[in-house]
C-alpha positions in Angstrom: 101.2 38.1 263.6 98.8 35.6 265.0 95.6 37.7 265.4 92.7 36.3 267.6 90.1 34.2 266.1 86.2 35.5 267.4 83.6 33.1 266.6 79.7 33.9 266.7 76.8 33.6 264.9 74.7 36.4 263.1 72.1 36.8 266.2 71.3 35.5 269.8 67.6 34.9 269.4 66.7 33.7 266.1 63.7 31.8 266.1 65.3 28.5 265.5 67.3 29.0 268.5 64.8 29.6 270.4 63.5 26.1 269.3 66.2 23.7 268.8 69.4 25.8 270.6 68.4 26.6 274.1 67.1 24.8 276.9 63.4 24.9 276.9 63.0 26.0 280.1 65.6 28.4 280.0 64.2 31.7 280.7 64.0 34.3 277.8 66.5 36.6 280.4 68.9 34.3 280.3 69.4 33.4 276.6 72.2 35.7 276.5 74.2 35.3 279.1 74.2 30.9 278.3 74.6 31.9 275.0 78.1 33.5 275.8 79.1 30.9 277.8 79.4 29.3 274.6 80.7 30.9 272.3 83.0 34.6 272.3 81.0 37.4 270.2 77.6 38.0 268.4 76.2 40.5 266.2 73.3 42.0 267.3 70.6 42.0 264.6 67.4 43.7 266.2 69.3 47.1 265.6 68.7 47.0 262.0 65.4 47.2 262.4 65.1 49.9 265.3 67.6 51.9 267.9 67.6 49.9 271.2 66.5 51.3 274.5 69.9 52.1 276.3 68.7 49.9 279.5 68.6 46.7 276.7 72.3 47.4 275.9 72.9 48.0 279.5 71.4 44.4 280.5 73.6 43.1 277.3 76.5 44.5 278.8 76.1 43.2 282.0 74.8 39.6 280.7 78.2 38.7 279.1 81.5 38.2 280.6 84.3 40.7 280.0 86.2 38.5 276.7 82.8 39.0 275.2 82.3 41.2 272.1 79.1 42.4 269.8 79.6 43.8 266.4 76.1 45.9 265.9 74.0 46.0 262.7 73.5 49.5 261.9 69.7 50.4 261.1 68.4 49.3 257.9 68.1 53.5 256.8 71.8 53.7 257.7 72.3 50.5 255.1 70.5 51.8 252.4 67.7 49.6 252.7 64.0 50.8 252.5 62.8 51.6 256.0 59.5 52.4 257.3 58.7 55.9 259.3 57.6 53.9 262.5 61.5 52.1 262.3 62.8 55.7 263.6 63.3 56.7 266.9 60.0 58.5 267.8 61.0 62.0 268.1 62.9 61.7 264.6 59.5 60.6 262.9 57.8 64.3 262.4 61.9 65.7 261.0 61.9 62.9 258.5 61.0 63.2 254.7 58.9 60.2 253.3 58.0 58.8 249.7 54.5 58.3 248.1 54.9 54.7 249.4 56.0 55.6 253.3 59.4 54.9 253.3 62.0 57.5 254.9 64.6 59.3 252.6 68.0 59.4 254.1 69.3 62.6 254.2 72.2 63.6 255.2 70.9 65.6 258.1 69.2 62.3 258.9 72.0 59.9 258.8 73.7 62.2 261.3 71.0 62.4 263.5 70.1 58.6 263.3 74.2 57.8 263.1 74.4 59.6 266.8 71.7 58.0 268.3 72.9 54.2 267.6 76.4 55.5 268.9 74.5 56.6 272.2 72.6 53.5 272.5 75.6 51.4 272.6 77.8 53.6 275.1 76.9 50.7 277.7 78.8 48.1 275.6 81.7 50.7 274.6 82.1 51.4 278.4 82.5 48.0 278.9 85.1 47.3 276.3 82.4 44.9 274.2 81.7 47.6 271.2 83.8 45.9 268.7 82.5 47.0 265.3 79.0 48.2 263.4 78.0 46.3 261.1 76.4 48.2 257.3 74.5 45.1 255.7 74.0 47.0 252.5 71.2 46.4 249.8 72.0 44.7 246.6 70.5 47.9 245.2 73.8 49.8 246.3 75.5 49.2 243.0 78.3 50.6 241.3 77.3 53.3 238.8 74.6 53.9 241.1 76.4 54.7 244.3 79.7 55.3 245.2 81.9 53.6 247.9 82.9 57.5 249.1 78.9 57.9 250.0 79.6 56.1 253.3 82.7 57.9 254.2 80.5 60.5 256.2 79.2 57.4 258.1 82.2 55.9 259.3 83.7 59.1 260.3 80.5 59.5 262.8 81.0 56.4 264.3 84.8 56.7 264.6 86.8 55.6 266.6 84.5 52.1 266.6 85.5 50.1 263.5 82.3 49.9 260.8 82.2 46.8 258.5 80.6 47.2 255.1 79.5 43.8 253.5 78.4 45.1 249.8 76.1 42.5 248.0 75.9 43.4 244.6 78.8 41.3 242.9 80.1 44.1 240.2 81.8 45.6 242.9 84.2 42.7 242.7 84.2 41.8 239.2 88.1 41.1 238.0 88.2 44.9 236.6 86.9 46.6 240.1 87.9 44.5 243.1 91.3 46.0 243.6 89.6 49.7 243.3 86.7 48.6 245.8 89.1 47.1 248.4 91.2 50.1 248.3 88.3 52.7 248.3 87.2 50.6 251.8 90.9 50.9 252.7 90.5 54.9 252.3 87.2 55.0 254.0 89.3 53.2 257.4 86.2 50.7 257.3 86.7 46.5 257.5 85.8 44.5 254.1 83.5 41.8 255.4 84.3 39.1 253.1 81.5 36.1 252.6 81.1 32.1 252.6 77.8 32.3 250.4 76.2 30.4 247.7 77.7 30.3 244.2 76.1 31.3 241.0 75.1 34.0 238.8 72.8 35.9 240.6 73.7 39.8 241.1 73.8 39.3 245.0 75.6 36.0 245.2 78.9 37.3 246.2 82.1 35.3 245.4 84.9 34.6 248.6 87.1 37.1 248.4 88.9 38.0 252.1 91.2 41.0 252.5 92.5 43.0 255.4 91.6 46.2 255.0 91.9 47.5 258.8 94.9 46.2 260.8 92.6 45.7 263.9 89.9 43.9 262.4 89.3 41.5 259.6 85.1 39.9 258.8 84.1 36.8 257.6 80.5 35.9 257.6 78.8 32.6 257.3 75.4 32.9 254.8 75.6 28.7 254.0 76.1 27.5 250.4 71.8 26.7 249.9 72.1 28.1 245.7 68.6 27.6 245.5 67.4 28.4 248.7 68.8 31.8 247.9 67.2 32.4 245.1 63.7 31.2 245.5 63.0 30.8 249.1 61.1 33.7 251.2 61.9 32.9 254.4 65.4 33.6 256.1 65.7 30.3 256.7 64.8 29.2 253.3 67.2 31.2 252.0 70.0 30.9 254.3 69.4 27.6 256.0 72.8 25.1 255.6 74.0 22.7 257.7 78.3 22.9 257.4 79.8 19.8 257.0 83.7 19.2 258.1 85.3 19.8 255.3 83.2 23.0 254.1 83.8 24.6 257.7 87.4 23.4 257.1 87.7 25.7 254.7 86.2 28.9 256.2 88.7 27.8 258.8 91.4 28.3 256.6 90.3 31.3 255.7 90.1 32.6 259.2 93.6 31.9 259.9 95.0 34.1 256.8 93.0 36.8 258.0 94.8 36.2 261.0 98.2 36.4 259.6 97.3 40.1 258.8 94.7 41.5 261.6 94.9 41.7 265.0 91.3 40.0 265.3 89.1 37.9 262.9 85.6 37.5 263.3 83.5 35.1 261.8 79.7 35.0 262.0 77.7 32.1 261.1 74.3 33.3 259.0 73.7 30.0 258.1 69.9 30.2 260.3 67.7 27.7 260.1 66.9 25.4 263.5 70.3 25.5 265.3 72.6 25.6 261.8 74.4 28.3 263.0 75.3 28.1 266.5 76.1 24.5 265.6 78.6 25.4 262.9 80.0 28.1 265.4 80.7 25.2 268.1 82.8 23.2 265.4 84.5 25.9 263.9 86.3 27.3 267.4 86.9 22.9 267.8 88.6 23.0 264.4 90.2 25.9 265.3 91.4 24.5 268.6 89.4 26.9 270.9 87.8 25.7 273.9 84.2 25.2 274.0 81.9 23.5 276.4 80.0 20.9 274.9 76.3 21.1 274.2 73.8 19.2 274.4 70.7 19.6 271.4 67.8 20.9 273.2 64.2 19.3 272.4 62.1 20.7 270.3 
């Protein structure tokens, strides 16, 4: 097997894009559609923090050529993250139970509710062939002994038959004496392990490079840049995240990608590495090391 290789990066409109990336006087309606003349997939990040309009996705859908391919972020509830009452779709708001401090309880009820209405959302892109997976970005705060991998088999069974990628950050899920059970748990569930490129230390959410195949039709790698103390200490996403690849580093997430590829029909890997034009940068090179065609770009001004 030589599965295909899908590279992206973890959003379309970041605001360093918008500053460095793009044309300046390229219209906001069109970022999309040069964007994917670029480059062969993107993850769609504004759905973690609310359910689209379904004449967004439509546009989306139309934007992009037909090779083209978004793997969605499901909404921050849906990934265990704390989400304000104003995040849910408007009619969902008054059914919803809140804490003393305003943030929404996920109920199971809730999760099916808010599960369906991202699935509806995206039936432009699923019509067009372009769904390829959703993304859960979980919270460091889903730990083991705390949660259970099982708690999101529910989950992927609503949003069957569309793939759903779990990237776990809290890093005792893959200590030496769990990472075979947590693989095979994900296995179980029919969900993809989304395995990381991401600074190196000690911290509980610094998650080491581990790849697996745990889906024959999909395998993740994602980008987050190797900034250690950026991580820890900054408060910005691009504090935190911001790393500029260098040849050899990107080298090595390429080797990566291609023994994913010995075992899955299709490898994605998402750069996260945001700051200025970090990302799509590193994307460009990769699919060059990788021996993908690309047209050439030219930096934009500031």
């Amino acid at each position: 097997m030589a599965g295909n290789i899908v590279v992206g990066t973890a959003s379309w409109s970041d605001p360093g894009f918008l500053e460095c990336w793009y044309p300046p006087d390229l219209p906001a309606r069109k970022r999309l559609e040069w964007y994917a003349q670029r480059l062969d997939g993107v993850e769609v990040n504004s759905t973690f923090y609310a359910v689209p309009a379904e004449r967004s996705v439509e546009r989306w859908a139309k934007e992009t050529p037909e090779r083209f391919t978004f793997d969605v972020k499901l909404h921050r509830l849906l990934s265990r993250h704390a989400a304000p009452l104003s995040s849910l779709p408007v009619d969902l708001r008054d059914r919803a139970e809140t804490t003393a401090r305003g943030r929404v309880r996920l109920t199971p009820a809730l999760e099916a509710e808010l599960a369906e209405r991202q699935l509806e959302a995206m039936a432009p892109l699923a019509r067009a062939g372009k769904l390829s997976s959703f993304l859960v970005q979980l919270t460091p705060a889903f730990a083991p002994g705390e949660h259970e991998i099982s708690e999101l088999a529910d989950l992927v069974d609503r949003l069957a038959p569309f793939p759903v990628a779990i990237e776990l950050r809290h890093r005792a899920w893959v200590s030496p004496k769990t990472v075979e059970r947590t693989l095979g748990e994900i296995a179980d569930l029919g969900a993809v392990w989304v395995g990381v490129d991401a600074p190196q230390g000690r911290h509980i959410a610094m998650m080491p490079p581990i790849d697996a195949v745990t889906r024959d039709d999909l395998a993740y790698l994602r980008a987050h840049g190797r900034n250690t103390e950026g991580f820890v200490r900054g408060r910005t996403v691009a504090e935190r995240f911001g790393w500029v690849y260098e040849d050899d580093e990107l080298q090595e997430i390429a080797g990566r990608a291609r023994d994913l590829a010995a075992q899955a029909e299709t490898v994605h890997v998402m750069f996260n590495n945001n700051r200025a034009d970090d990302a799509p940068r590193a994307a460009l090179r990769m699919r060059e090391l990788l021996g993908q065609s690309g047209a050439p770009v030219t930096r934009a001004a500031a």
